[in-house]
C-alpha positions in Angstrom: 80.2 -15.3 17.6 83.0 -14.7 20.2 80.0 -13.6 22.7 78.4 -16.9 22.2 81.3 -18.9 22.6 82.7 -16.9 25.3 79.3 -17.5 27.4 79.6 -20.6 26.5 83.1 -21.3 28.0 81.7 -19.1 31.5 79.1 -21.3 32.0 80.2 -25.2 31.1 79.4 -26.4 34.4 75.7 -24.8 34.4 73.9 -24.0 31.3 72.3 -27.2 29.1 74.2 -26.0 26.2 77.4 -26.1 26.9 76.3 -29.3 29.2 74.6 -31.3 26.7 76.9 -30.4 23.0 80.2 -28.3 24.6 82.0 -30.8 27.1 85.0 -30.6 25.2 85.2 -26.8 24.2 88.6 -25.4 24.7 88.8 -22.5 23.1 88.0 -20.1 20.3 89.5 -18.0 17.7 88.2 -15.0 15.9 90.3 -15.3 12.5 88.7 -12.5 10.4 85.2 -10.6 10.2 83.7 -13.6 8.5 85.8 -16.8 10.0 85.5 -18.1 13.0 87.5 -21.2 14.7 86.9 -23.1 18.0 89.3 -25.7 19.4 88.4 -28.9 21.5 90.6 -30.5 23.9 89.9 -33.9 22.2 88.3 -35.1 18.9 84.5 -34.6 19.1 82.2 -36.8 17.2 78.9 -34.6 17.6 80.4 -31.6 17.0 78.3 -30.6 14.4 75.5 -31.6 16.1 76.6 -28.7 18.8 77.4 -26.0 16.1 73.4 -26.7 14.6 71.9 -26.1 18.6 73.9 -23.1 19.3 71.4 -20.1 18.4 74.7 -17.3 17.7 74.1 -14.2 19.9 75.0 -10.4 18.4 77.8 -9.8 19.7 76.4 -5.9 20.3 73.0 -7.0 21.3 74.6 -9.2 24.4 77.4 -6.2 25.6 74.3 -4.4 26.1 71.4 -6.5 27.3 73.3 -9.4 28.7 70.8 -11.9 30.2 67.5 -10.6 29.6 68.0 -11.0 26.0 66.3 -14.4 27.4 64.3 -12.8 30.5 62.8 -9.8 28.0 62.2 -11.8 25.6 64.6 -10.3 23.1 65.1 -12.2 20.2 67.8 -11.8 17.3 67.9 -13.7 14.1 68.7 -13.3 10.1 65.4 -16.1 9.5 61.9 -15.7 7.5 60.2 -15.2 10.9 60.1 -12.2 13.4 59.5 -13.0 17.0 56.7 -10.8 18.4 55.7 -11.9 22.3 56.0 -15.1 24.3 53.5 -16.0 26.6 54.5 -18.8 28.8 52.3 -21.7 28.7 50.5 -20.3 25.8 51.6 -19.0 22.8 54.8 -17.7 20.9 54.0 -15.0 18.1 55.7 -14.7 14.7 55.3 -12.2 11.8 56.8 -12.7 8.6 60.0 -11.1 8.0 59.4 -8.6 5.4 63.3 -7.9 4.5 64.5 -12.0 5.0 67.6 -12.2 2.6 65.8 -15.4 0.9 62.7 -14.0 0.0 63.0 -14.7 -3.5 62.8 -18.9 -2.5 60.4 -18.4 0.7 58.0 -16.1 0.6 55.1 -17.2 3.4 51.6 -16.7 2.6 51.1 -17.0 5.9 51.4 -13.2 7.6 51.5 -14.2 11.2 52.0 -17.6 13.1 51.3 -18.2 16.4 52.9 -21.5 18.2 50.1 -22.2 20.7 50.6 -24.7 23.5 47.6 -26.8 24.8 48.3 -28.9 27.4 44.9 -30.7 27.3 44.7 -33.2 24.5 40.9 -33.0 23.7 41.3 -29.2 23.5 43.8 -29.2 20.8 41.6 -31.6 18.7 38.7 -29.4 19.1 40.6 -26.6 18.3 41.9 -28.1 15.4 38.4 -29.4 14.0 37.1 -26.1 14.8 39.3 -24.3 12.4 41.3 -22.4 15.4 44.5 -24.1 14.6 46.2 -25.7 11.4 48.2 -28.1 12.5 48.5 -30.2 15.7 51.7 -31.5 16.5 51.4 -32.9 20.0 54.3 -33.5 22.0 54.6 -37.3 21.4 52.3 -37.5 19.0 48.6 -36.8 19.3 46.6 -39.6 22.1 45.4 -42.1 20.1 42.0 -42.0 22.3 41.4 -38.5 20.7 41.9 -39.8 16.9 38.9 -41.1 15.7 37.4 -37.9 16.6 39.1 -36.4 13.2 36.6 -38.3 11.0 34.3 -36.3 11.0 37.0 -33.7 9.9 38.8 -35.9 6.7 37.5 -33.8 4.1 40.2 -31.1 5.6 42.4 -32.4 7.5 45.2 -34.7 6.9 46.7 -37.7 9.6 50.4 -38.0 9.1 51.9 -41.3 11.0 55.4 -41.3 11.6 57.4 -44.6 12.5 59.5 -42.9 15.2 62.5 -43.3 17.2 60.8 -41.2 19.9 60.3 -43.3 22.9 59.9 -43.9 26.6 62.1 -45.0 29.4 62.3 -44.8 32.8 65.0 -43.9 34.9 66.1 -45.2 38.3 67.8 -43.5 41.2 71.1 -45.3 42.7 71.0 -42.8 45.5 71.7 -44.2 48.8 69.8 -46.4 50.3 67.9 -47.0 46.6 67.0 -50.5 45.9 67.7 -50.0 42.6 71.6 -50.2 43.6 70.8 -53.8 43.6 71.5 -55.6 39.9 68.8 -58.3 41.1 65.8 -56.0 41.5 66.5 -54.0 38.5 66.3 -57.7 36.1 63.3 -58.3 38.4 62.2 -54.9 37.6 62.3 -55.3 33.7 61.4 -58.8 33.4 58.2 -58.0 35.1 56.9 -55.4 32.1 55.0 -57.0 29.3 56.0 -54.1 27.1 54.1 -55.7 23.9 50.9 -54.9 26.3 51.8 -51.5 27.2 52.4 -50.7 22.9 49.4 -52.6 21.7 46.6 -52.1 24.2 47.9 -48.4 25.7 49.9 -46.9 23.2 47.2 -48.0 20.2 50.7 -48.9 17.8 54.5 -48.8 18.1 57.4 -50.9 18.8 59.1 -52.7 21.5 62.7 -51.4 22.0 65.4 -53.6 22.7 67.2 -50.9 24.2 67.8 -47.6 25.4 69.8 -47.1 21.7 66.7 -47.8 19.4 65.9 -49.0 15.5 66.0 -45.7 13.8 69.3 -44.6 15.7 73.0 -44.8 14.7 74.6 -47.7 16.5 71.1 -49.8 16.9 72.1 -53.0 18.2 69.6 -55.6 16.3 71.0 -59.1 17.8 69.9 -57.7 21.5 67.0 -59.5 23.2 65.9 -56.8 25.1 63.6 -57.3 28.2 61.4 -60.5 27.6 58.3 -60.6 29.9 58.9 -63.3 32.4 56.5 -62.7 35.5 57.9 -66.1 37.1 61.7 -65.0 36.5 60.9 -61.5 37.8 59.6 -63.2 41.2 62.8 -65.4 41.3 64.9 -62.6 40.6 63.3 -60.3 43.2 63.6 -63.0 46.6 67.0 -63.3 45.8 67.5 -59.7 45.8 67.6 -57.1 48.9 64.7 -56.7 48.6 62.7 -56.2 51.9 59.1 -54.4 50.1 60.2 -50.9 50.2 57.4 -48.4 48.4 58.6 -47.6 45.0 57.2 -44.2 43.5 56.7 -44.6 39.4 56.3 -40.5 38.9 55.6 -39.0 35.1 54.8 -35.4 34.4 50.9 -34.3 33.0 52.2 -34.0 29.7 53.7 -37.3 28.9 51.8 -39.5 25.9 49.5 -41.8 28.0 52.0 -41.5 30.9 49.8 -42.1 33.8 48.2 -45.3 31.9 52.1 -46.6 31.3 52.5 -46.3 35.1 49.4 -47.4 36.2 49.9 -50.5 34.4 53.5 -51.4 34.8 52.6 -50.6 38.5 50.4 -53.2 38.3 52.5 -55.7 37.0 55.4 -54.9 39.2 53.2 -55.8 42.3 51.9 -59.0 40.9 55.5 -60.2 41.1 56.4 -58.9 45.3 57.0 -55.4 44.6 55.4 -52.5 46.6 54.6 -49.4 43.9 52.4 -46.5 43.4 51.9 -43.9 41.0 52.3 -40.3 41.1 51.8 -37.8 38.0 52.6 -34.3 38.4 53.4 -30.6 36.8 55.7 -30.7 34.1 57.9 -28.1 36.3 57.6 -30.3 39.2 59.2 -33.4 37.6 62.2 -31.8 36.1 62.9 -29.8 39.3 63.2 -33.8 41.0 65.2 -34.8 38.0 67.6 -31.5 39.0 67.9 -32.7 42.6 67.8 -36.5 41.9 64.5 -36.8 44.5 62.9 -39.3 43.0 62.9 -43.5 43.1 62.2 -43.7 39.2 60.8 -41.2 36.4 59.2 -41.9 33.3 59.6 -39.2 29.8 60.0 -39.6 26.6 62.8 -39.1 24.5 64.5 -38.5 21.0 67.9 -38.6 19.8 68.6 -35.2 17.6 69.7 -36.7 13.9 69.0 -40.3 15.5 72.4 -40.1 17.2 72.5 -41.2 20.6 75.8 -39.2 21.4 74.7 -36.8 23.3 72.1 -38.2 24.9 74.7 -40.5 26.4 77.1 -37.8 27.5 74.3 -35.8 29.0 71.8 -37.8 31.2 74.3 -40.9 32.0 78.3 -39.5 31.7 77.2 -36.4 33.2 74.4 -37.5 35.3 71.8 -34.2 34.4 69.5 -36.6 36.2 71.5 -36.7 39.4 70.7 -40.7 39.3 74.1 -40.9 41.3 74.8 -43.7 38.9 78.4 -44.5 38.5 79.8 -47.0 35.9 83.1 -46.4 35.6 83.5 -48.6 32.2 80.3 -47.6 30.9 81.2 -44.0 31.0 84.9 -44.7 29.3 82.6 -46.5 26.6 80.7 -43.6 26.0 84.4 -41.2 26.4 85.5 -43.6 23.4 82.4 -43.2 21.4 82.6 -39.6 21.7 86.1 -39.1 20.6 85.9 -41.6 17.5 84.9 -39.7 14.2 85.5 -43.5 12.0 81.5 -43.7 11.3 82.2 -47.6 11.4 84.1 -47.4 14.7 81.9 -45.1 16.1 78.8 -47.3 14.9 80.1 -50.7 16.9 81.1 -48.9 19.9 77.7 -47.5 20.3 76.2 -51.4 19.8 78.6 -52.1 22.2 77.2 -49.2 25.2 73.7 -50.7 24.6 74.5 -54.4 24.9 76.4 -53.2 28.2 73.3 -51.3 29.7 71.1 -54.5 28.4 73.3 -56.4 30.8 73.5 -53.5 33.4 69.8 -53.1 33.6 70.7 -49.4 34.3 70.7 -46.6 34.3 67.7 -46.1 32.0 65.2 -48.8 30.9 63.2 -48.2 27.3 59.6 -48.8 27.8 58.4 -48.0 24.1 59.4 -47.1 21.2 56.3 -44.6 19.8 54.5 -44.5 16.5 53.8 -40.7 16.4 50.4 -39.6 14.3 50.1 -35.6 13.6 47.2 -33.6 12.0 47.9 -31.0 9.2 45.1 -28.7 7.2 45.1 -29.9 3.6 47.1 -27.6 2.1 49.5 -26.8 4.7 53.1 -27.1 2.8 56.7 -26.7 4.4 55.9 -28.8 7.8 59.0 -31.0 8.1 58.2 -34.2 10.4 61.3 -36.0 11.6 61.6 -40.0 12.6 63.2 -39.1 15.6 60.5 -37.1 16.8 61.9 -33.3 16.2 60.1 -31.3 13.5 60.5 -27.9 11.1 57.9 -25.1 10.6 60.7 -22.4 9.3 59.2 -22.5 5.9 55.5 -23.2 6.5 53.2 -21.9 3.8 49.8 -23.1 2.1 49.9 -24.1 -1.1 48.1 -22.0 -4.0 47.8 -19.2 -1.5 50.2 -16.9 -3.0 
């Protein structure tokens, strides 16, 4: 572990790791061959969180391949699968580990399994109803345009719907010059989305958040009101703003769940009420090299928080700006400083209602656009597929029932 930790320690400023769940990493400790201690600066309240993301590295393995243990695709782990060959964009391969030290309680039928990535919707259906895959688990949930086309496939396939805390926002840049610097134009902004549209009549089900912090998450904050849509406010709002009809550019990546329809249409109804919009959709690498740089004027993705605790999202994309929004909220950041350092569940609990009743009034830096109702598609049979409410799921013990 001292490998892990100690490459964790050189890059803090750099890698998403140590970004995202190792802010307040000190130091570590090798105690004895089989105990291990680390030491934060400050009281962490995620910490566990960070432990369960943090794949351990051999320390012998790393001494002698360093980084391309990522770059060659060199993979080390004590689980029931054996990574075989990554190809990007569209596949991993597995075999079954033949010597996993559980095999007595997991025992596979399944000799091989191959993660396949399919970017285009309707070809993973197809694929699916053809027999070519087992189980579709598309980012975000499958489109809900493509699911009546598994009637004709009931008789072997299962739907599985999941009421999710997965969801979408959009960020805004506060870069200079932005208009979204302006308090004004972002309540303009919000108050100009009829969100119960965009779930109902785009989305095909789902919920309207209330907030960035949504209903299946620790510190949900029921008594907000959220966004209501008020076209007539939004105008009011926007002439009283700086607003002088800049172009606004609403971008999503290809992959997003209906992203391009979100846009189109909340482009729409942000022009009916003064402002100038368009939509742009591009390559998934595309739109997180803009996120990198902070070249953007807004982004749309979607997002879950891992165990439905926003912690981390908070400290990642808004305390330490991974976004490069150039957002800066002084209070709002020692709110989520506070939240971090509080282990009192209770505590903890209000002070995170209290971050999303302050962004509700902020308007910033993030806006929640939906809150997703995520269907997947499993071969009957198909045991061991974990599905989370928060939008992560588990294949490390897939199998097929009476196959063994």
């Amino acid at each position: 572990m001292a490998c892990t930790f100690q490459r964790i320690l050189d890059n803090k400023d750099s890698l998403n790791n140590p970004l995202q769940y190792w802010v307040v990493l000190d130091s570590y400790q090798v105690i004895d061959p089989y105990t291990f201690g680390i030491r934060l600066s400050e009281p962490y309240a995620t910490v566990l969180l960070s432990t369960y993301f943090t794949p351990i590295l051999p320390n012998e393995a790393f001494a002698e391949l360093g980084e391309t243990l990522w770059t060659g695709q060199k993979m080390y782990g004590t689980g029931p699968w054996v990574f075989d060959e990554w190809i990007d964009g569209q596949y991993c391969h597995y075999t079954k580990n033949e010597e996993y030290w559980d095999k007595a309680n997991y025992d596979s039928y399944y000799d091989e399994l191959y993660i396949r990535y399919i970017t285009e919707t309707s070809t993973g259906v197809a694929s699916h109803i053809a027999g070519d895959v087992q189980v579709n688990i598309a980012s975000g949930g499958i489109n809900p345009d493509m699911i009546p086309l598994y009637d004709s496939a009931k008789d072997k396939i299962d739907m599985i719907t999941i009421k999710s805390g997965s969801h979408h926002y959009i960020g805004f840049s506060f870069k200079e010059g932005s208009p979204f610097r302006d308090i004004n134009i972002r309540r303009a902004f919000n108050r100009a989305i009829d969100r119960e549209s965009i779930v109902t009549n785009i989305l095909g089900g789902g919920t309207v958040p209330n907030g960035i912090i949504v209903s299946t998450d620790i510190g949900y904050n029921e008594e907000l009101e959220g966004y209501p849509y008020d076209p007539e406010e939004a105008k009011r709002l926007l002439a009283e703003s700086s607003y002088n009809g800049e172009e606004i550019e609403l971008c999503c990546n290809v992959s997003a769940l209906k992203g391009e329809a979100i846009l189109l249409a909340i482009s729409e109804m942000l022009n009916e009420v003064g402002f100038n919009t368009k939509v742009s959709v591009v390559e998934v690498a595309t739109l997180a090299d803009m996120r990198r740089t902070g070249e953007y004027d807004t982004f749309l993705v979607a997002n879950m928080h891992a165990s439905n605790d926003p912690g981390n999202t908070l400290t990642f994309r808004i305390l330490n700006d991974a976004h490069h929004s150039g957002y800066v909220n002084e209070e709002l950041f020692e709110m989520i400083r506070q939240s971090n350092r509080e282990i009192d569940t209770e505590k903890r609990t209000e002070q995170l209602k209290e971050i999303a009743a302050f962004m509700d009034q902020e308007n910033a830096p993030h806006t929640a656009i939906c809150q997703m109702e995520l269907k997947y598609a499993a071969d009957k049979g198909v045991t061991g597929l974990e599905l989370y409410d928060e939008g992560w799921f588990n294949i490390k013990h897939i199998d097929f029932d009476g196959g063994r």
